[in-house]
C-alpha positions in Angstrom: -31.0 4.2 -8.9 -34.4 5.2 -10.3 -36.9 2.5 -10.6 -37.5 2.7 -13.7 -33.5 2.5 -14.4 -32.1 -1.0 -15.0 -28.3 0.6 -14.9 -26.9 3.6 -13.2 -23.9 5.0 -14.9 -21.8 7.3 -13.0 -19.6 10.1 -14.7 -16.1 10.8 -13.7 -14.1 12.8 -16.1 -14.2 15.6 -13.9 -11.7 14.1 -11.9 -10.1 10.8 -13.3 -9.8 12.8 -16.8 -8.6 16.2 -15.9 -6.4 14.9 -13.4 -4.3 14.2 -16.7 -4.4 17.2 -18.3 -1.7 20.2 -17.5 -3.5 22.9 -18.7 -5.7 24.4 -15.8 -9.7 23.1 -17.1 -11.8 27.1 -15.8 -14.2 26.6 -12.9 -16.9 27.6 -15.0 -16.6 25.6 -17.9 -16.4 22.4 -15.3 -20.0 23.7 -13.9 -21.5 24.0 -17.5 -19.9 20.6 -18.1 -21.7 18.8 -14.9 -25.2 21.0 -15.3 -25.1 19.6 -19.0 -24.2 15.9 -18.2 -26.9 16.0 -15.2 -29.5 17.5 -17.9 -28.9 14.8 -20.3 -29.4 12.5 -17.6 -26.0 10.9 -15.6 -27.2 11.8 -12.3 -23.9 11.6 -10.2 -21.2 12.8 -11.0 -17.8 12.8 -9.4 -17.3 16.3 -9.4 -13.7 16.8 -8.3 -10.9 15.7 -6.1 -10.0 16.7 -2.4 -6.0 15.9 -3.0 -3.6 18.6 -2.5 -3.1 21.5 -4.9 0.0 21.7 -4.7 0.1 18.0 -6.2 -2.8 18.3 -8.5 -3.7 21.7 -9.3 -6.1 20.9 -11.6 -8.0 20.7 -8.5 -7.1 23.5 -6.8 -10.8 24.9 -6.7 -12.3 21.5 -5.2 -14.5 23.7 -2.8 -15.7 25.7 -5.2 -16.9 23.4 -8.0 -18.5 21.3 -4.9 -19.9 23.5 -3.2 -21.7 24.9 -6.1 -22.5 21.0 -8.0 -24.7 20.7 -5.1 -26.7 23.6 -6.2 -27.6 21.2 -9.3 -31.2 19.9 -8.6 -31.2 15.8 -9.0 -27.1 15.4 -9.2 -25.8 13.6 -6.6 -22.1 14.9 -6.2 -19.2 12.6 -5.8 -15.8 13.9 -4.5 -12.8 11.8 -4.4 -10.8 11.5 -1.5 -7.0 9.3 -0.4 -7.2 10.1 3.0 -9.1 11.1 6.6 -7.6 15.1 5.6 -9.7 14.9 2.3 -12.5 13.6 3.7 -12.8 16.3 6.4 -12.7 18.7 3.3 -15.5 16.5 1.8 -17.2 16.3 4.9 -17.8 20.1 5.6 -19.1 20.9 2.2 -21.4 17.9 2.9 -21.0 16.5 -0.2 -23.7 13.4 -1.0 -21.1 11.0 -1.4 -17.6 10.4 -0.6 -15.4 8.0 -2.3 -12.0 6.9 -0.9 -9.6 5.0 -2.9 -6.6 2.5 -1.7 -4.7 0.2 -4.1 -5.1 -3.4 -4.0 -1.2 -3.6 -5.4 0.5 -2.7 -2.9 3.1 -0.7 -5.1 0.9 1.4 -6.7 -0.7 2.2 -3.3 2.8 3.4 -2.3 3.2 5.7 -5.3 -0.4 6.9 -5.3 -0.8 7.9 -1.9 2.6 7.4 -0.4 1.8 5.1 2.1 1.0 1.5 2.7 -2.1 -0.5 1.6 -2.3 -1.2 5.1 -2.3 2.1 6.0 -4.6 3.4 3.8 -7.0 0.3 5.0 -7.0 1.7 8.6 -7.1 5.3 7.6 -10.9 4.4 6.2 -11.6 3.0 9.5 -11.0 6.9 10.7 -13.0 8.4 8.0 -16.0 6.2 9.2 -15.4 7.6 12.4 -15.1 11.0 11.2 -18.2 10.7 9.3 -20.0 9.3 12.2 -18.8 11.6 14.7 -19.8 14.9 12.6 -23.3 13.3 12.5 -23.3 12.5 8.9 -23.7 9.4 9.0 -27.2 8.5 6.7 -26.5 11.9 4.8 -23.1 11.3 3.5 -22.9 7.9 1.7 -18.9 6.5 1.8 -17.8 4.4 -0.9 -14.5 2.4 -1.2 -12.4 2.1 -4.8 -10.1 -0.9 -5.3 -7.7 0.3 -7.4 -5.5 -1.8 -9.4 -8.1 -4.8 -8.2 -7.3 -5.8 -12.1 -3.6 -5.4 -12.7 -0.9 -3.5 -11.9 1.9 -1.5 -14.3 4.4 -2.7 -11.4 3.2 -5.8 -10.6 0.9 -7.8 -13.2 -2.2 -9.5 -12.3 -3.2 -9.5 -8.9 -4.6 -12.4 -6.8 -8.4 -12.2 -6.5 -7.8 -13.2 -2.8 -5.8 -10.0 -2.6 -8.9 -8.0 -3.8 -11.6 -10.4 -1.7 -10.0 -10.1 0.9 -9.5 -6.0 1.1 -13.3 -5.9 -0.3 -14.0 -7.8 3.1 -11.8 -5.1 5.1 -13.8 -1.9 3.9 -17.0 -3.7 3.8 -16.8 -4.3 7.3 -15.6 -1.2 8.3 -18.2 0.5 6.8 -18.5 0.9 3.6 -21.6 1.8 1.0 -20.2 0.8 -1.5 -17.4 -1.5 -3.4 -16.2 -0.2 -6.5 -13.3 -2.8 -8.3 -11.4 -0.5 -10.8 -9.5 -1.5 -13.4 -6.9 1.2 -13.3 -4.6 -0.1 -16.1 -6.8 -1.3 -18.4 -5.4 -4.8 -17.7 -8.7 -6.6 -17.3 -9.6 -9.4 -19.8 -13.8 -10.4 -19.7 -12.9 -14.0 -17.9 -10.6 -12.2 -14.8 -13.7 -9.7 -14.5 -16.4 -12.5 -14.2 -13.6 -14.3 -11.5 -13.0 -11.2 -9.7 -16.4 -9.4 -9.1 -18.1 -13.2 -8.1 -15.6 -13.2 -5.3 -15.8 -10.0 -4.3 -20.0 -9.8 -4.4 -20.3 -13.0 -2.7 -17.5 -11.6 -0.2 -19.8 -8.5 0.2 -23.1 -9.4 0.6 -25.3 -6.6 0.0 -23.4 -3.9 -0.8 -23.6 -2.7 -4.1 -20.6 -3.5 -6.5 -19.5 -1.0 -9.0 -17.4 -1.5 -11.6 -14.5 0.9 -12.9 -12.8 0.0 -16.2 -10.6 1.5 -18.4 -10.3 0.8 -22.4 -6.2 1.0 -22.4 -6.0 -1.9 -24.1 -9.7 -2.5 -26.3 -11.3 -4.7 -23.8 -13.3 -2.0 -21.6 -17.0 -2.9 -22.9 -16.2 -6.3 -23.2 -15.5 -6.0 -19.8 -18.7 -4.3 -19.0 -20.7 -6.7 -20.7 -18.9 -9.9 -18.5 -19.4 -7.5 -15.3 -23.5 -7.0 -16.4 -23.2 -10.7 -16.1 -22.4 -10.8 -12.7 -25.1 -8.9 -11.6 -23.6 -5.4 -11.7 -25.7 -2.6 -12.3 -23.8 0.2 -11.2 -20.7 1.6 -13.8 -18.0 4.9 -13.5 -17.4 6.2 -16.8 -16.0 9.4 -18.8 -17.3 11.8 -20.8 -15.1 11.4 -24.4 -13.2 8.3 -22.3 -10.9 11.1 -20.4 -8.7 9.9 -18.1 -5.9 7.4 -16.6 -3.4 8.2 -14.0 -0.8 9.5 -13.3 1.1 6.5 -11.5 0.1 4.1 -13.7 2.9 3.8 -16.6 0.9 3.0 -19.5 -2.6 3.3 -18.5 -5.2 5.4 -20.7 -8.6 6.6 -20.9 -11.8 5.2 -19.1 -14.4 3.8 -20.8 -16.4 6.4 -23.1 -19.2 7.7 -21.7 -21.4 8.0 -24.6 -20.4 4.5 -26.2 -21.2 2.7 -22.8 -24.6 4.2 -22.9 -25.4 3.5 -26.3 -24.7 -0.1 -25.5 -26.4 -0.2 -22.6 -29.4 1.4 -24.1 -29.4 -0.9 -27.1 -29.0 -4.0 -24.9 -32.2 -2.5 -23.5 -31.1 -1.6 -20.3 -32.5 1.9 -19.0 -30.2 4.4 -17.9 -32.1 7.5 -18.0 -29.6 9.2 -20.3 -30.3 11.2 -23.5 -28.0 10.3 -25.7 -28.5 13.4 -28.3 -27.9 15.4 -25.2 -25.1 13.3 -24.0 -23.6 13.8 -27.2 -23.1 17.4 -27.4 -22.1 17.8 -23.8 -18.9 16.5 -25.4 -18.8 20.6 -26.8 -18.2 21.8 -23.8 -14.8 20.0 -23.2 -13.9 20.4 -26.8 -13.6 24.3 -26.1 -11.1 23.3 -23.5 -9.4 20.5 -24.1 -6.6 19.2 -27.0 -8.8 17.6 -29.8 -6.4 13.8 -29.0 -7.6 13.7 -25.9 -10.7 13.1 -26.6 -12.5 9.5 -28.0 -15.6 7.7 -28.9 -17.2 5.8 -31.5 -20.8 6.7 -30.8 -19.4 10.2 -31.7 -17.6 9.8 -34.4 -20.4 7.5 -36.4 -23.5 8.9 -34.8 -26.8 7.0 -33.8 -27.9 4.0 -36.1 -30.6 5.1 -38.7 -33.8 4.5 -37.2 -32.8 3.7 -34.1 -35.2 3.6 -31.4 -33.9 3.8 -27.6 -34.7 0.8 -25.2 -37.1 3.0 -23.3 -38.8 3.5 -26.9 -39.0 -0.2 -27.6 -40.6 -0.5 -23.9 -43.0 1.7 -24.7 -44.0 0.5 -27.9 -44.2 -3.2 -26.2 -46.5 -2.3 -23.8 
């Protein structure tokens, strides 16, 4: 985060949302969406997925729209990864940060990545090693998602001393990062202030993000009882693309474009534009089914007059 930032939001359409959609997104119109979204400001960007294409082939040119994001000056790229194989892809394209997901529920974590939670726990112990072992350790940042940390389709609400105690795990084993994702859209305000306390003070100082998704109206609400908490650090899409795929039920992330807006008129900094925010939205209009796509900040447009927080800063001083 920059220091004059007070928030730093993270964009992650380019793999949570197109991992939803059938129809093959080109190469080059996923580049002119991440050079767009890193001139308007969102500085990292989770660029892509290394799952395998066979399973997901949206994401069958991972390499390529990696290798070339980290031609971007300023973005840090973000790849995705469920395993130790993914992360060696990750790790020879030398990607700035690598972000490996396991499911709190253990259900989903079975139909997500085929495998036990437990499993999957352990398998980030090897990706540590990996890391460490190829010397990229200081140049490759790894972060940890909590899926389902929220609620779970198959289950319901999980026990926050199921997600403490699997933050604990990867923080230990090395992670840079906690992210607690709301996969379902299950969260209520209340449950987020419950679960991200526990899983902070379990934590120390790692950074916490948070990862929430609007399925069911509550995703800035949720934002707003996570900013409480002390977390500065949020994953959001571009038009609030996205859901996934083993989640019956589950929807779009949080938009983009509205979370900034709110952010920015809370008078938090973010360092986004958000007239050039707005029309990055163009560039997955051209390529994606007009229902797909959300947002109110969109749809209404900035407030008359409206002055950005780091306007009002500069005024006050």
């Amino acid at each position: 985060m920059k220091s004059d930032q007070n928030v730093h939001v993270r964009e992650v359409g380019l793999r949570d949302g197109l991992q939803m959609v059938s129809t093959f997104f080109p190469t080059e119109e996923k580049l002119k969406w991440i050079v767009a979204e890193c001139e308007a400001g969102v500085k990292e960007i989770e660029v892509t997925s290394f799952v395998p294409p066979k399973l997901i082939p949206q994401f069958s040119d991972a390499e390529e729209v990696a290798l070339r994001s980290l031609q971007i000056p300023g973005l840090s790229v973000m790849t995705l990864v469920p395993n130790l194989k993914g992360a060696e892809r990750a790790f020879a394209i030398g990607v700035h940060v690598v972000d490996f997901v396991v499911s709190v529920s253990r259900t989903h974590n079975l139909k997500n990545v085929r495998r036990e939670r437990e499993e999957s726990l352990a398998d980030f112990e090897r990706i540590v090693s990996a890391r460490d072992s190829a010397g990229l350790k200081g140049r490759v940042k790894l972060a940890a998602g909590l899926s389902t940390a929220l609620g779970c389709s198959y289950e319901g609400r999980i026990a926050v001393d199921e997600v403490r105690r699997c933050a604990a795990f990867l923080a230990q084993a090395g992670a840079e990062e906690i992210m607690v994702a709301d996969t379902v859209g299950y969260a209520d305000p209340q449950q987020v202030r419950e679960v991200f306390k526990a899983v902070m003070t379990e934590v120390g100082n790692i950074p916490v993000a948070a990862h929430f998704h609007d399925t069911r109206g509550t995703g800035l609400a949720n934002v707003a009882a996570a900013l409480d908490c002390g977390v500065r650090i949020f994953d959001a899409s571009l038009a609030g693309l996205g859901g996934c795929p083993f989640a019956p039920g589950a929807s779009g992330n949080i938009v983009m474009e509205d979370l900034c807006f709110m952010l920015d008129s809370m008078g938090l900094i973010t360092g986004v534009d958000l007239q050039k925010l707005l029309l990055v939205r163009e560039i997955a209009a051209q390529n994606l089914a007009s229902n797909l796509m959300t947002g109110a900040l969109a749809r209404a447009g900035l407030p008359k007059h409206y002055k950005t927080a780091q306007e009002r800063t500069t005024v006050s001083a």
